[in-house]
C-alpha positions as a Markdown table, in Angstrom:
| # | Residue | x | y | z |
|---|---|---|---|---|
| 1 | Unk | 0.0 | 0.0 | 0.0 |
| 2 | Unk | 1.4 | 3.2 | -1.5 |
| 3 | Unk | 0.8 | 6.2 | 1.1 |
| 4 | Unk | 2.6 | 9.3 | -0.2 |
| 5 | Unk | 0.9 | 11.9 | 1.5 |
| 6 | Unk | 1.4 | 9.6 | 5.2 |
| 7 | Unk | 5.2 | 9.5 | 7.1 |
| 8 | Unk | 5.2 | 6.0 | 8.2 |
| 9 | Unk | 1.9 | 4.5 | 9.5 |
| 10 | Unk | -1.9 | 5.9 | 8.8 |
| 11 | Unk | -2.4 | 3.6 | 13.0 |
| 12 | Unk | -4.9 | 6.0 | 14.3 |
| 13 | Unk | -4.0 | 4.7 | 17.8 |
| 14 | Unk | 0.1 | 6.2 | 17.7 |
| 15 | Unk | -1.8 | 9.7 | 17.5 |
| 16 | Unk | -4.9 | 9.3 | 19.5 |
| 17 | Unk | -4.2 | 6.3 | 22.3 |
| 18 | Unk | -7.8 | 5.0 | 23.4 |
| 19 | Unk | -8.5 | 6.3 | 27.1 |
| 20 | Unk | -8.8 | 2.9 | 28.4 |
| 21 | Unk | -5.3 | 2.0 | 26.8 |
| 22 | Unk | -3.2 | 1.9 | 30.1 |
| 23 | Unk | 0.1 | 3.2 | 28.5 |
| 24 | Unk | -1.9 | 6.2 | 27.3 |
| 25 | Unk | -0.5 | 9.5 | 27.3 |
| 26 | Unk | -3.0 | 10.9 | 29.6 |
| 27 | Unk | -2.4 | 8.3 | 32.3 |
| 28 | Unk | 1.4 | 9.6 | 32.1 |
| 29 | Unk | 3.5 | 11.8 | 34.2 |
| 30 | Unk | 4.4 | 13.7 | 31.4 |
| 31 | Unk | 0.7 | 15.2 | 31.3 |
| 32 | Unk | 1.6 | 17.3 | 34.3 |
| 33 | Unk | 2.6 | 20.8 | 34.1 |
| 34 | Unk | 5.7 | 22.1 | 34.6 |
| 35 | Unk | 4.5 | 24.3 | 37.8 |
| 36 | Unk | 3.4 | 21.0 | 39.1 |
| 37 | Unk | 6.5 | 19.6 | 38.8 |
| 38 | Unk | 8.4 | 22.5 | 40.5 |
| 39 | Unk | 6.3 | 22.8 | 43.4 |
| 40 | Unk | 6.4 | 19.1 | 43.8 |
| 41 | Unk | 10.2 | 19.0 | 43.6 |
| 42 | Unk | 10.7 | 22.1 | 45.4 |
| 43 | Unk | 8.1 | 20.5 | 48.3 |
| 44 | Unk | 10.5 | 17.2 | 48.6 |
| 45 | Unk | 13.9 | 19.4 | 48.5 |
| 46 | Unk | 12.5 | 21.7 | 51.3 |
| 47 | Unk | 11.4 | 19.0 | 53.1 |
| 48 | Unk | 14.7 | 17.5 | 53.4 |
| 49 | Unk | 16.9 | 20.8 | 53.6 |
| 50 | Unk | 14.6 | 23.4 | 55.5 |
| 51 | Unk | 17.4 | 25.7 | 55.9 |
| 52 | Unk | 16.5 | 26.6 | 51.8 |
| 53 | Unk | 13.3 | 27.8 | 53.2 |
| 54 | Unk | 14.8 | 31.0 | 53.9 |
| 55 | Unk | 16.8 | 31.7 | 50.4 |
| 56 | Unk | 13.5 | 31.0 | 48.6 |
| 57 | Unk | 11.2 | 33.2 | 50.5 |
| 58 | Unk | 13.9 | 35.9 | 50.2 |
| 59 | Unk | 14.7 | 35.4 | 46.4 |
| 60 | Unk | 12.4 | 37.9 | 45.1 |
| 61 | Unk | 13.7 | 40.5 | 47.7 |
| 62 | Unk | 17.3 | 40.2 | 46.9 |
| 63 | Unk | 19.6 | 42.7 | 45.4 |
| 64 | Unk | 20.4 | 41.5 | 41.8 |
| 65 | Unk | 24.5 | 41.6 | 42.7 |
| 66 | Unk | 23.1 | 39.4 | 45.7 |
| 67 | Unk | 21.3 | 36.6 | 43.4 |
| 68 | Unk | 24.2 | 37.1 | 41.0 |
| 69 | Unk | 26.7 | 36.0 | 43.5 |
| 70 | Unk | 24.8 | 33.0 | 44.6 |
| 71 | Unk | 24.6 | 31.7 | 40.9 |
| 72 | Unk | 28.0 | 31.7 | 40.9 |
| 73 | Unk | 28.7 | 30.1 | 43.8 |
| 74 | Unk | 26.3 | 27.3 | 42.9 |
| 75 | Unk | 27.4 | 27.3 | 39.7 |
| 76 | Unk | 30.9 | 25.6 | 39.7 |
| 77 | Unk | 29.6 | 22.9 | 43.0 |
């Protein structure tokens, strides 16, 4: 079968998975947004170093040459 016009495959279920498929897309991790995914990483690194607490309340108040300085430090760990 000669499809010119198709790259591949014309299988309807690589580009729309049934729901009830269990490896489809939507029952994935990779469905999540990436602000879920930072405050759910942030949550777990906070929760074992609360000292960070501090620097990321205080981020948005920080002098730019402040901030600056800390990405460098962190930078070459």
């Amino acid at each position: 079968m000669n499809t010119p016009d198709r790259i591949r495959t014309c299988d309807l279920r690589f580009r729309k998975p049934t729901p009830e498929n269990p490896k489809s897309l939507s029952n994935q991790d990779v469905t999540k947004t990436g602000k879920t995914d930072l405050a759910e990483n942030l949550a777990l690194i906070l929760a074992e170093h609360p000292e960070l607490e501090q620097i990321v309340l205080a981020w948005p108040r920080l002098p730019e040459n402040i901030k600056a300085g800390i990405k460098v430090l962190v930078q070459y760990l």
